[in-house]
DSSP file (Angstrom, degrees, kcal/mol; ACC not computed):
  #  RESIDUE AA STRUCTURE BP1 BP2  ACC     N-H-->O    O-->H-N    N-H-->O    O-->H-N    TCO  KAPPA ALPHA  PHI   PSI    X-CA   Y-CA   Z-CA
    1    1 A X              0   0    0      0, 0.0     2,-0.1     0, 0.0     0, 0.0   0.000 360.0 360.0 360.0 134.7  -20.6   -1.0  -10.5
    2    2 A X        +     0   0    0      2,-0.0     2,-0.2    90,-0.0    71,-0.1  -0.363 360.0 166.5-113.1  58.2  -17.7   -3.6  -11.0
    3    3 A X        -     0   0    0     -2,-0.1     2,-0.2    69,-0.1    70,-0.1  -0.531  26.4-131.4 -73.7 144.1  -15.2   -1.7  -13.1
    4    4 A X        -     0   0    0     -2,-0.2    68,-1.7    91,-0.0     2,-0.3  -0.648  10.8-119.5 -98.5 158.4  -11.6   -3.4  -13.3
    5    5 A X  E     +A   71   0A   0     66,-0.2    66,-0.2    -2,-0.2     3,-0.1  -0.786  34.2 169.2 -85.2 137.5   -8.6   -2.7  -13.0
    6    6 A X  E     +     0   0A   0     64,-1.7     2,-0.3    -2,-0.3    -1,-0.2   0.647  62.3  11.6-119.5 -35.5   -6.9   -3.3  -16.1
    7    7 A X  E     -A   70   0A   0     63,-1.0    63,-0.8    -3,-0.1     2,-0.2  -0.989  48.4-173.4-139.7 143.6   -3.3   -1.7  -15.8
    8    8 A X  E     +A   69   0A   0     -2,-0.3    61,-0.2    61,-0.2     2,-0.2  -0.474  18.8 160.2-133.6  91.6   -1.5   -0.4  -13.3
    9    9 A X  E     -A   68   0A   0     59,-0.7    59,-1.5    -2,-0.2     2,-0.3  -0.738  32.7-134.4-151.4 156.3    2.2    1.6  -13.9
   10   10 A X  E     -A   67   0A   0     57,-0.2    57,-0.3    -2,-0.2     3,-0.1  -0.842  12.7-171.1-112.0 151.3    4.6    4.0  -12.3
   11   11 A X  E     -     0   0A   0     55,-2.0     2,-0.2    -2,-0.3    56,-0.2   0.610  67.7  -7.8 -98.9 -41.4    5.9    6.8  -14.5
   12   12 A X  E     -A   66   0A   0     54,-1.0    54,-2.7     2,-0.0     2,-0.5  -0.927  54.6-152.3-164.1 172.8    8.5    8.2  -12.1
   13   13 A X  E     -A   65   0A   0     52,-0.2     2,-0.6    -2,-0.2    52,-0.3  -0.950   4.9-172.5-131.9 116.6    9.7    8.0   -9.0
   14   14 A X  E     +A   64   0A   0     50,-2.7    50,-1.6    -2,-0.5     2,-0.3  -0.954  15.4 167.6-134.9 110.4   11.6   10.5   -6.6
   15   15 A X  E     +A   63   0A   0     -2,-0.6     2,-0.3    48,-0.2    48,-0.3  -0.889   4.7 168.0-115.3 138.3   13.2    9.3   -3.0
   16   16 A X  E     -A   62   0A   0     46,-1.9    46,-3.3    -2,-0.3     2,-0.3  -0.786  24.3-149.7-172.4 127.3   15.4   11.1   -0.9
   17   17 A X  E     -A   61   0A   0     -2,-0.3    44,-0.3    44,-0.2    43,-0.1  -0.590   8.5-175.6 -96.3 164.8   16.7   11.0    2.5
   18   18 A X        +     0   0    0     42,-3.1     2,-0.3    -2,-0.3    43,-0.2   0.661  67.4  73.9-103.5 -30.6   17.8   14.3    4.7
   19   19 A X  S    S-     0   0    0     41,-1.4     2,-0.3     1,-0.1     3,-0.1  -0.560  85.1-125.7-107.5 152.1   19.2   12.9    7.6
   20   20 A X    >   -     0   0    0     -2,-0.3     3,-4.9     2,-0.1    -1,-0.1  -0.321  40.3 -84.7 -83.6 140.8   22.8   11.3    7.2
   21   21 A X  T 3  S+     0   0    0     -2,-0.3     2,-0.1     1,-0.3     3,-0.1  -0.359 116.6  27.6 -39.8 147.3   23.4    7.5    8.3
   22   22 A X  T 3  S+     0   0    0      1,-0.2     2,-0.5    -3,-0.1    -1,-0.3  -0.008  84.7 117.3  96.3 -51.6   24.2    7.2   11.6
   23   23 A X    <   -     0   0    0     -3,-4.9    -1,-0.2    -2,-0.1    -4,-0.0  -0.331  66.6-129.5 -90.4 116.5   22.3   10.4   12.9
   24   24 A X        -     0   0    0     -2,-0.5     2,-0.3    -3,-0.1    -1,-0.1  -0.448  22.5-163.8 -64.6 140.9   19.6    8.9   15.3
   25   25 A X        -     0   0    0     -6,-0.1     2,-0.3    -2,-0.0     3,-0.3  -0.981   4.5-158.5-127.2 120.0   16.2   10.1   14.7
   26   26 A X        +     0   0    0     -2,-0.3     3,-0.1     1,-0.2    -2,-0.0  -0.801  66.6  10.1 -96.6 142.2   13.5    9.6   17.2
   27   27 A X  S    S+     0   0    0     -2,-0.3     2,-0.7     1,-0.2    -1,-0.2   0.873  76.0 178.7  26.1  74.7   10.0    9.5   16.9
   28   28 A X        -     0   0    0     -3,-0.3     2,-0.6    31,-0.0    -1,-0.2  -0.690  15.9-148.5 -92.3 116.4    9.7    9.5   13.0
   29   29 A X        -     0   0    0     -2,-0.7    29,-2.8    29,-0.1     2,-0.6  -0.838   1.9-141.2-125.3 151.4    6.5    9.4   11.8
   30   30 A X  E     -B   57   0A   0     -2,-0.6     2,-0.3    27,-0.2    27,-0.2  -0.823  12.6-169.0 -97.0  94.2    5.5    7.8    8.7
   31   31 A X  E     -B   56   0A   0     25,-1.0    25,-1.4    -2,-0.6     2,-0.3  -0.484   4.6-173.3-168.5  98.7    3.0    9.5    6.7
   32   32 A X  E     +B   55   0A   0     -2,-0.3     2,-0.3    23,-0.2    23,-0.2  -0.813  14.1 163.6-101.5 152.9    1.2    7.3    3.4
   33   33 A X  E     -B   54   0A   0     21,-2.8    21,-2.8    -2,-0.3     2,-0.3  -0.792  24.2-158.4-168.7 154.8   -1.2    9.1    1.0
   34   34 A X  E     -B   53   0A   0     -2,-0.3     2,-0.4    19,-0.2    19,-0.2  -0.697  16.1-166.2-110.5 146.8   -2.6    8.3   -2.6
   35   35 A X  E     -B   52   0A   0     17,-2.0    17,-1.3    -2,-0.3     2,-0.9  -0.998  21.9-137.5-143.3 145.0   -3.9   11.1   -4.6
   36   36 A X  E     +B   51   0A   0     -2,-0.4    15,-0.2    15,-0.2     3,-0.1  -0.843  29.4 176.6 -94.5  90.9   -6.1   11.1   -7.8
   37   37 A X  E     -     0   0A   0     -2,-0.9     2,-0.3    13,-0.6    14,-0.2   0.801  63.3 -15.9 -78.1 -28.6   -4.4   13.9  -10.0
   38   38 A X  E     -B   50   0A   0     12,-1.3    12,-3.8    -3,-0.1     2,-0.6  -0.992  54.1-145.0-178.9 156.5   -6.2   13.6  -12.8
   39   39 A X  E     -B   49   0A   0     -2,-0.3     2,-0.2    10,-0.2    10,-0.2  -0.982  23.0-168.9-143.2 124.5   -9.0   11.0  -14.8
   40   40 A X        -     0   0    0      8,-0.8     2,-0.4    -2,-0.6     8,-0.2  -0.525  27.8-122.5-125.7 154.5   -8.7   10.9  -18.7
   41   41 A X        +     0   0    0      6,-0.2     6,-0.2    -2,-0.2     3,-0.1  -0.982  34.3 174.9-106.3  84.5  -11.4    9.1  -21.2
   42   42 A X  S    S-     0   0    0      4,-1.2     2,-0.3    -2,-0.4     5,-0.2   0.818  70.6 -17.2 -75.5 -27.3   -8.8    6.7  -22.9
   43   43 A X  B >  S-C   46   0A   0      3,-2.0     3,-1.1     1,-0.0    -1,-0.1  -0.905  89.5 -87.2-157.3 167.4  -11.9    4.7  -25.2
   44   44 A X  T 3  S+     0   0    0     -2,-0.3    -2,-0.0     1,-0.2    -1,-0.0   0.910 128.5  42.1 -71.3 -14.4  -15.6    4.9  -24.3
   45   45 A X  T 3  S+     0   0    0      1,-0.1    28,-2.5    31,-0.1     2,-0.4   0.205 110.8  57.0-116.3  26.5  -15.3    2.2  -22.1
   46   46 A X  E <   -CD  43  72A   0     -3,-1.1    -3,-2.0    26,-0.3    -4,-1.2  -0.991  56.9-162.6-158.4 141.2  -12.2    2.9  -20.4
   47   47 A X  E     - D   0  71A   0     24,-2.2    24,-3.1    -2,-0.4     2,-0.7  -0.979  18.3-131.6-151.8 142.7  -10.5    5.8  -18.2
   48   48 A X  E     - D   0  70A   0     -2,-0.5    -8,-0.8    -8,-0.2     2,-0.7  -0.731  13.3-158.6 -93.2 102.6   -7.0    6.7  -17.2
   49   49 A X  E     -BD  39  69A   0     20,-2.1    20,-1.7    -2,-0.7   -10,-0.2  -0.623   9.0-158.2 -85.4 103.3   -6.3    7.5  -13.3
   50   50 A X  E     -BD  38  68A   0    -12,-3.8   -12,-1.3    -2,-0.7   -13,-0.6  -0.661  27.4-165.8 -82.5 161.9   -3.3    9.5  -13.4
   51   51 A X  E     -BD  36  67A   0     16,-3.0    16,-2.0   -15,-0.2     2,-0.3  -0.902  26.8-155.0-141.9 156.9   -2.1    8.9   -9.7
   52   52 A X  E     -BD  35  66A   0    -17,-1.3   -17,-2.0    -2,-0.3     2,-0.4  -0.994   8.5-178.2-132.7 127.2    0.5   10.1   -6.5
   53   53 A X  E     -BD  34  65A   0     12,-1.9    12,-2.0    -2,-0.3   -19,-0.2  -0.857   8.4-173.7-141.2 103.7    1.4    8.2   -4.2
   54   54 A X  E     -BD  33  64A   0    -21,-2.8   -21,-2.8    -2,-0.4     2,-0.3  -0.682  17.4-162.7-107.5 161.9    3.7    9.7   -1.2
   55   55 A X  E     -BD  32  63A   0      8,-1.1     8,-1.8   -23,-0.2     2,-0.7  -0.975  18.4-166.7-121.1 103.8    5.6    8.4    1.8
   56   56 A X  E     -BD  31  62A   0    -25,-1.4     2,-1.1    -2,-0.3   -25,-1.0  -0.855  11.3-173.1 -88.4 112.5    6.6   11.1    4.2
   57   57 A X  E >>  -BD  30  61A   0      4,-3.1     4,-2.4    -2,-0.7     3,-2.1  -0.784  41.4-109.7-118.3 113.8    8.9   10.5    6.8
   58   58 A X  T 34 S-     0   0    0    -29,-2.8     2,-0.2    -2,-1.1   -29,-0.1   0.232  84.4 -20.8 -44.0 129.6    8.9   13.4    8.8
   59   59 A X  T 34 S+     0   0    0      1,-0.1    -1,-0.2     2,-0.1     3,-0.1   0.132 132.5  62.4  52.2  -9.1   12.1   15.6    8.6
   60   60 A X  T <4 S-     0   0    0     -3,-2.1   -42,-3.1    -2,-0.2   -41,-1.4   0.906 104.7 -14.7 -80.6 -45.0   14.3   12.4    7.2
   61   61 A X  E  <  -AD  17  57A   0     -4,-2.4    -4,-3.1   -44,-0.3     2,-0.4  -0.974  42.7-150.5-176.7 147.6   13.1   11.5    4.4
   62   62 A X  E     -AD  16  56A   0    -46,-3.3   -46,-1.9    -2,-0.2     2,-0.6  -0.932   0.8-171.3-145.2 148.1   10.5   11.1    1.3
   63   63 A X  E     -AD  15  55A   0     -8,-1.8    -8,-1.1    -2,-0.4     2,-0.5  -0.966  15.7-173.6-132.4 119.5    9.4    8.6   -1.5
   64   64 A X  E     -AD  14  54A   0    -50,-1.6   -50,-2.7    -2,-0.6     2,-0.5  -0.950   1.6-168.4-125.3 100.2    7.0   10.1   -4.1
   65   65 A X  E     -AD  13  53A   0    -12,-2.0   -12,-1.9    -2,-0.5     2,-0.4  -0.907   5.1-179.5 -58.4  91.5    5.2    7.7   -7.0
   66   66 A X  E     +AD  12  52A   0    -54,-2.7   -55,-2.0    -2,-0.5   -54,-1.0  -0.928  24.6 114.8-105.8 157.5    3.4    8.8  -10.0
   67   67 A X  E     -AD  10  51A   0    -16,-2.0   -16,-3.0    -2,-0.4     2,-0.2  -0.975  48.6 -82.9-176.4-173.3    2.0    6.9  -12.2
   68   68 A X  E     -AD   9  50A   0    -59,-1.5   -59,-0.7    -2,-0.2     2,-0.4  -0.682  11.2-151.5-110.8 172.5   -1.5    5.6  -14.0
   69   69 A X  E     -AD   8  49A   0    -20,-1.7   -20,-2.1    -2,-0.2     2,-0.5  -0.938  14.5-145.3-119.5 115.8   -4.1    3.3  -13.5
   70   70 A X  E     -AD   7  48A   0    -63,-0.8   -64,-1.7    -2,-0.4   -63,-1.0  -0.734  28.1-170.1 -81.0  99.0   -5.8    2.0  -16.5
   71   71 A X  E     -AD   5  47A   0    -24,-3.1   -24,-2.2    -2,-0.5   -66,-0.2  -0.813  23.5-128.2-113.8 113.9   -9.8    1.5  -15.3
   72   72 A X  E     - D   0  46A   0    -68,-1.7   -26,-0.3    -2,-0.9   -69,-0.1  -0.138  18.8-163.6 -46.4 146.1  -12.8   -0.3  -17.3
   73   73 A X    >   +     0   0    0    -28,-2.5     3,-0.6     1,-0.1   -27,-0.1  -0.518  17.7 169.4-129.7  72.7  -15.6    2.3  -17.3
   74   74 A X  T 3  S+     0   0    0      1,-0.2    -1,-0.1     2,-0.1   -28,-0.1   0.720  82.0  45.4 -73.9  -5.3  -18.6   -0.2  -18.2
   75   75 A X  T 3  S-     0   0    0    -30,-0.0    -1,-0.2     0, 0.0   -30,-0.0   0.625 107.5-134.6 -99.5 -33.1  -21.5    2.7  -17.3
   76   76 A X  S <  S+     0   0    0     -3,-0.6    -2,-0.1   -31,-0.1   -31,-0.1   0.841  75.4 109.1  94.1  42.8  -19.1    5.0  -19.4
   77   77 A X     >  +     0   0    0      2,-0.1     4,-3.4     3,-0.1     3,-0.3   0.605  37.2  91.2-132.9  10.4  -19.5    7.7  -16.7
   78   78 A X  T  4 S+     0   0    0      1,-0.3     4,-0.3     2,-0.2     9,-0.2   0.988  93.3  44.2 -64.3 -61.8  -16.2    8.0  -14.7
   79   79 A X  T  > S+     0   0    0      1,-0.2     4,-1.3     2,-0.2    -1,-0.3   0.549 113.6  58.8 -71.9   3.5  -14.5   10.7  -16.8
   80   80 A X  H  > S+     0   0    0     -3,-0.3     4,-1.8     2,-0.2    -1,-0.2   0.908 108.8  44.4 -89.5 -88.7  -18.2   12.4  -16.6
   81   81 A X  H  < S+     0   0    0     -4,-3.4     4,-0.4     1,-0.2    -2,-0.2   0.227 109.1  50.3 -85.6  25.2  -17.9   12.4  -13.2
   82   82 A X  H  > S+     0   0    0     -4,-0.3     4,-2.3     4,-0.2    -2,-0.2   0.749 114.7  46.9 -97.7 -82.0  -14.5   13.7  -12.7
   83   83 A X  H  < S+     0   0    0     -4,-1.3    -2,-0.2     1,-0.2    -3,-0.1   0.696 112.1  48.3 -43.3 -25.0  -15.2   16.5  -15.0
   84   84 A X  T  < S+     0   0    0     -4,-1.8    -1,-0.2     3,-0.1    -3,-0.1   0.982 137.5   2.8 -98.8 -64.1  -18.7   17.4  -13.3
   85   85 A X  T  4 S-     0   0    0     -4,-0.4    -2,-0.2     2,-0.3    -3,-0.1   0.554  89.9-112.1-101.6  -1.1  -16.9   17.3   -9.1
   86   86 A X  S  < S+     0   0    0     -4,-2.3     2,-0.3     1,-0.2    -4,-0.2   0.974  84.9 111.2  70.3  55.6  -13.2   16.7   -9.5
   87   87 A X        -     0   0    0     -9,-0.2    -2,-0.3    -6,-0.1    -1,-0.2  -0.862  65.0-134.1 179.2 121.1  -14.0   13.0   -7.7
   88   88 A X        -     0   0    0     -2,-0.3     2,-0.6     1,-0.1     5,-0.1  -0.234  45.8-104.4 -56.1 154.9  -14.2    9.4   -8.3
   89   89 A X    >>  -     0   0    0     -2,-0.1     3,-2.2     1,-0.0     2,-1.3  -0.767  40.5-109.1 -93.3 134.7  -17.2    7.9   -6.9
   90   90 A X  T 34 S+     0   0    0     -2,-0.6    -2,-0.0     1,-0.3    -1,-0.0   0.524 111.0  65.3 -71.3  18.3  -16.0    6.1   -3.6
   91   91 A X  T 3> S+     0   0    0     -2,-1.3     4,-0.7     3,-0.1    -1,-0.3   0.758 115.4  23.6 -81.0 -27.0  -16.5    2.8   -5.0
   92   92 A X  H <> S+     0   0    0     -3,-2.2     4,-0.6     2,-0.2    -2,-0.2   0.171 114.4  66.2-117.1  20.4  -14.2    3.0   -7.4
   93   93 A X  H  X S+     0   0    0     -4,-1.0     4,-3.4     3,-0.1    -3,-0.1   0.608 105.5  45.6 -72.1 -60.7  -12.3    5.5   -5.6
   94   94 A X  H  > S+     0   0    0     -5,-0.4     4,-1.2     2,-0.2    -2,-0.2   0.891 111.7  56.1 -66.3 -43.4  -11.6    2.5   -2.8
   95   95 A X  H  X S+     0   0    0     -4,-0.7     4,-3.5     2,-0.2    -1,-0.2   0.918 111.6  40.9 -99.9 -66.0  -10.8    0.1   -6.1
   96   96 A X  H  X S+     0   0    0     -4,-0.6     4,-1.0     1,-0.2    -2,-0.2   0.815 116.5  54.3 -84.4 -28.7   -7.7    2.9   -7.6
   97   97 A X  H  X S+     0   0    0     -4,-3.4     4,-0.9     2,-0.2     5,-0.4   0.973 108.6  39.7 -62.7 -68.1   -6.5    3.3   -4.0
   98   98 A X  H  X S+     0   0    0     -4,-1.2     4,-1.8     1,-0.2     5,-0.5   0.950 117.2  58.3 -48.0 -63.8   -5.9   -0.3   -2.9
   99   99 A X  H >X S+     0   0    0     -4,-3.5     4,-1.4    -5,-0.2     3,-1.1   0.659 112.2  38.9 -27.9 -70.2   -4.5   -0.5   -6.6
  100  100 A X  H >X S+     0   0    0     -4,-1.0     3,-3.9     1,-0.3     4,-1.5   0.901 121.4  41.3 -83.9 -91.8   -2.1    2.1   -5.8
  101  101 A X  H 3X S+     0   0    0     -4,-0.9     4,-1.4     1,-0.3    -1,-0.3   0.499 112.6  52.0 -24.4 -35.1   -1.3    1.2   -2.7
  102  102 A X  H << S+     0   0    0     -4,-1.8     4,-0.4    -3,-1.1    -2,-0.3   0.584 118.5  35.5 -73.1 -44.7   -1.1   -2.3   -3.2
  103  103 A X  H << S+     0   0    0     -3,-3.9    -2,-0.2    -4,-1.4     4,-0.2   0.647 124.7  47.9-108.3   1.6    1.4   -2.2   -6.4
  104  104 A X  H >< S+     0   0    0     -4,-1.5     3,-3.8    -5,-0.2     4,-0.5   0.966  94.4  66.9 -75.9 -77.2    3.3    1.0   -4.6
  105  105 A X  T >X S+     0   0    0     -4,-1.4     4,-2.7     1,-0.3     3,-0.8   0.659 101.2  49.9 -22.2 -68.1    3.8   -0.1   -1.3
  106  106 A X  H 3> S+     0   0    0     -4,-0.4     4,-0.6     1,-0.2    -1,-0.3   0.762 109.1  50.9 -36.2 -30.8    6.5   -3.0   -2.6
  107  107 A X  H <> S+     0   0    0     -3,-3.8     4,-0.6    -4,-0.2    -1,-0.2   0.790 107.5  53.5 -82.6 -27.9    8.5   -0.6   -4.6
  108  108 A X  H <> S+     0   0    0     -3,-0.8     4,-0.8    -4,-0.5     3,-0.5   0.866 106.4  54.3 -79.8 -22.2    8.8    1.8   -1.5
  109  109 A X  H  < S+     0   0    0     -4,-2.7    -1,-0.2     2,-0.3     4,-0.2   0.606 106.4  50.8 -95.0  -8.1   10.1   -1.0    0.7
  110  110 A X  H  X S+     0   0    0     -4,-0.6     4,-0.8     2,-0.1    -1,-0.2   0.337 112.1  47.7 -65.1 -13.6   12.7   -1.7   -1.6
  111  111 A X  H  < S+     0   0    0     -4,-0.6    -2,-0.3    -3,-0.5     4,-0.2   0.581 102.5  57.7-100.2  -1.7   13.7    1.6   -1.7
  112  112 A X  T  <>S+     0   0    0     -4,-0.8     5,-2.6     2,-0.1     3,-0.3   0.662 103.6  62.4 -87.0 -23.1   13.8    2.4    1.9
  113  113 A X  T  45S+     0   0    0     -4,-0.2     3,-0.2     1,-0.2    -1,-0.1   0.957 110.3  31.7 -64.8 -39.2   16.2   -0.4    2.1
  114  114 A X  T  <5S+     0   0    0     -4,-0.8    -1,-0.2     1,-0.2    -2,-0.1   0.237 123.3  49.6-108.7  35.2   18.8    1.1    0.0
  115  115 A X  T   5S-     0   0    0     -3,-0.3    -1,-0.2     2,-0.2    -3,-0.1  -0.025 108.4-131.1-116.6  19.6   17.8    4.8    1.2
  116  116 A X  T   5 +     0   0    0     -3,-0.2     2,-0.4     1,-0.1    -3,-0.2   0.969  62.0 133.8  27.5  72.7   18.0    3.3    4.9
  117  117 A X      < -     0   0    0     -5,-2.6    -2,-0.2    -8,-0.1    -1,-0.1  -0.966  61.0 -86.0-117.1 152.4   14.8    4.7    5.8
  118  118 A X        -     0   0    0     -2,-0.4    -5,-0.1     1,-0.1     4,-0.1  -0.465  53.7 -84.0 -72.0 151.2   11.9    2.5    7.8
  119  119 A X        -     0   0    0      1,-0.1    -1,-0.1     2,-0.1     4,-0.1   0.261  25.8-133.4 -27.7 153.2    9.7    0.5    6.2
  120  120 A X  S    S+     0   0    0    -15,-0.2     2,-0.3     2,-0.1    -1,-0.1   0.614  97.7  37.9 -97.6   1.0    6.9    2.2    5.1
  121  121 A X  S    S-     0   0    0    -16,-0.1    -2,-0.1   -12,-0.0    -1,-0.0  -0.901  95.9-103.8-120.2 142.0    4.8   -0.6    6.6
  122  122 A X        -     0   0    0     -2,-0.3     2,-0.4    -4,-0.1    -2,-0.1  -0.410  42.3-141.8 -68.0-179.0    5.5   -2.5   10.1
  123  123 A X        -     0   0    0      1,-0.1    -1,-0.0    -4,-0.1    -4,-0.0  -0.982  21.2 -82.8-147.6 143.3    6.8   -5.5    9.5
  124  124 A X        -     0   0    0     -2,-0.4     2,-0.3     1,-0.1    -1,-0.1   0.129  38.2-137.8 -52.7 178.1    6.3   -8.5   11.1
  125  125 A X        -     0   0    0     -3,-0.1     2,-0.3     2,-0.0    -1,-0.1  -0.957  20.8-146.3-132.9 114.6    8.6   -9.5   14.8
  126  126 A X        -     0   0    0     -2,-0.3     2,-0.7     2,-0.0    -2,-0.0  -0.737  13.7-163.0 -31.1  94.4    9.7  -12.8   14.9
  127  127 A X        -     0   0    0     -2,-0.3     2,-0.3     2,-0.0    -2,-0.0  -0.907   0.5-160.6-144.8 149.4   10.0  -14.9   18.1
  128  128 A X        -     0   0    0     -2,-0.7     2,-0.3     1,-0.0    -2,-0.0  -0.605   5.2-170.7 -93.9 143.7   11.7  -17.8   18.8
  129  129 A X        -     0   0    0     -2,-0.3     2,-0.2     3,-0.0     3,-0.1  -0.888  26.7-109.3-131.7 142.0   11.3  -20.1   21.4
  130  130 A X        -     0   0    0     -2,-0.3     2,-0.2     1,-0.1     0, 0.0  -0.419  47.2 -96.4 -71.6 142.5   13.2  -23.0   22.7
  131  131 A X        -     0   0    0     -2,-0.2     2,-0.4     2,-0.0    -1,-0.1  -0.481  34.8-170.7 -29.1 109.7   11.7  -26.3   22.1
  132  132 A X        -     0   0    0     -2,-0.2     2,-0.5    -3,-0.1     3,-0.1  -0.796  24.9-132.1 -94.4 143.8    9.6  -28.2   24.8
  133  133 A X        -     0   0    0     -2,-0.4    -2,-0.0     1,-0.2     0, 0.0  -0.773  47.8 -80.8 -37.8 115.9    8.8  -31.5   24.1
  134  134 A X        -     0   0    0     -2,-0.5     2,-0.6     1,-0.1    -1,-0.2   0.127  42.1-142.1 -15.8 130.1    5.1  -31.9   24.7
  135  135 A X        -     0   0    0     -3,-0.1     2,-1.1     0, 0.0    -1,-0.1  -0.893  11.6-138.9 -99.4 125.8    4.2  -32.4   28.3
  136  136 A X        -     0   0    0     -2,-0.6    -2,-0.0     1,-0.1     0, 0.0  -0.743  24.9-112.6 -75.7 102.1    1.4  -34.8   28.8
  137  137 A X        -     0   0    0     -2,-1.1     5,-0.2     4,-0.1     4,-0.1   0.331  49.9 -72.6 -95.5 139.6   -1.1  -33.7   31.4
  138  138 A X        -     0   0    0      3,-0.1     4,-0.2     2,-0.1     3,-0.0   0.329  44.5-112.8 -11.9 159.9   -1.3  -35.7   34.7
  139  139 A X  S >  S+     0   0    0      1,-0.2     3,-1.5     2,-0.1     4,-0.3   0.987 116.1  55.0 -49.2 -71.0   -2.8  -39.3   34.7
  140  140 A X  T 3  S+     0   0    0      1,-0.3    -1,-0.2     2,-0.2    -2,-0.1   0.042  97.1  63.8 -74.6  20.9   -5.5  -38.4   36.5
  141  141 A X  T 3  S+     0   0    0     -4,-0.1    -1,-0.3     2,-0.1    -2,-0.1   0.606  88.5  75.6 -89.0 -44.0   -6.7  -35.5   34.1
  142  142 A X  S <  S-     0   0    0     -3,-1.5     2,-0.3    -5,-0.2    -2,-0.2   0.922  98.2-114.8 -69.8 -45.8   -7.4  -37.9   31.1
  143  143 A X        -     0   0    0     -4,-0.3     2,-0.6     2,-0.0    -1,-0.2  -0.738  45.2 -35.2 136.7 167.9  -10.3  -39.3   32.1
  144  144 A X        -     0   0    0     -2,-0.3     2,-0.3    -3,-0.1    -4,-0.0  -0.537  58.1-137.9 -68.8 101.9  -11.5  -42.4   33.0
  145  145 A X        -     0   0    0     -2,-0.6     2,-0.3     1,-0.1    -1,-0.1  -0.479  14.3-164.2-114.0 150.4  -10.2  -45.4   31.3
  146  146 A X              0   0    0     -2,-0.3    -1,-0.1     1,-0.1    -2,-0.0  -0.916 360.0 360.0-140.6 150.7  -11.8  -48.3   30.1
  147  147 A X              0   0    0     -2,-0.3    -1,-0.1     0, 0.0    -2,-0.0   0.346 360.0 360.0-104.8 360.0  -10.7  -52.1   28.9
């Protein structure tokens, strides 16, 4: 099946740190998870993935997402098969996740800045190095040279 994604939007949003600035916390671990709360029949060919999407950071701190996903249903069988097992079929299970993840993730790392929490992702490490000027390898390394 190639259902699309068609919309993807957060409804509200609740962040909150515990531990005060300043107070070191060691070994925080950072905890992602998407949830499928709930799958609607918006048109026959289209179904609504209400969605959750949390960031736990254990005993500091938390950022919680909901919102929907708007999803093409071209077999017409999604909300079908939500009603029948409580469960996306893992192709298009794997499709509203990465969505989720994918338009969440940015929003949490703009709030972890101004809730000073870590990223909810690593992030890349930069390092710089001084400047060599090429070295060119011995003469007699290059090879045999001909006029």
């Amino acid at each position: 099946m190639a259902n699309q994604i068609q919309r993807v939007e957060i409804s509200a949003i609740e962040a909150k740190r515990f531990a005060k600035r300043g107070e070191t916390v060691t070994n925080v671990r950072i905890d992602h998870n998407s949830t499928v709360t709930q799958v609607s029949k918006v048109s026959p060919n289209k179904v609504n993935v209400d969605f959750r999407f949390a960031v736990n950071y254990s005993g500091i701190g938390f950022i919680v997402m909901e919102g929907s996903v708007l999803l093409e249903d071209e077999e017409n069988i999604l909300g079908d098969k939500w009603i029948a097992n409580g469960a996306l079929p893992k192709e298009e299970a794997a499709t509203v996740h990465n969505s989720v993840v994918s338009y969440c993730v940015p929003i949490a790392m703009f709030l972890t800045r101004d809730l000073h929490l870590p990223s909810p992702v690593p992030l890349p490490h930069i390092n710089v190095q001084e400047n060599k000027p090429p070295q060119m390898p011995p003469r007699s390394s290059i090879g045999p040279e001909f006029a």
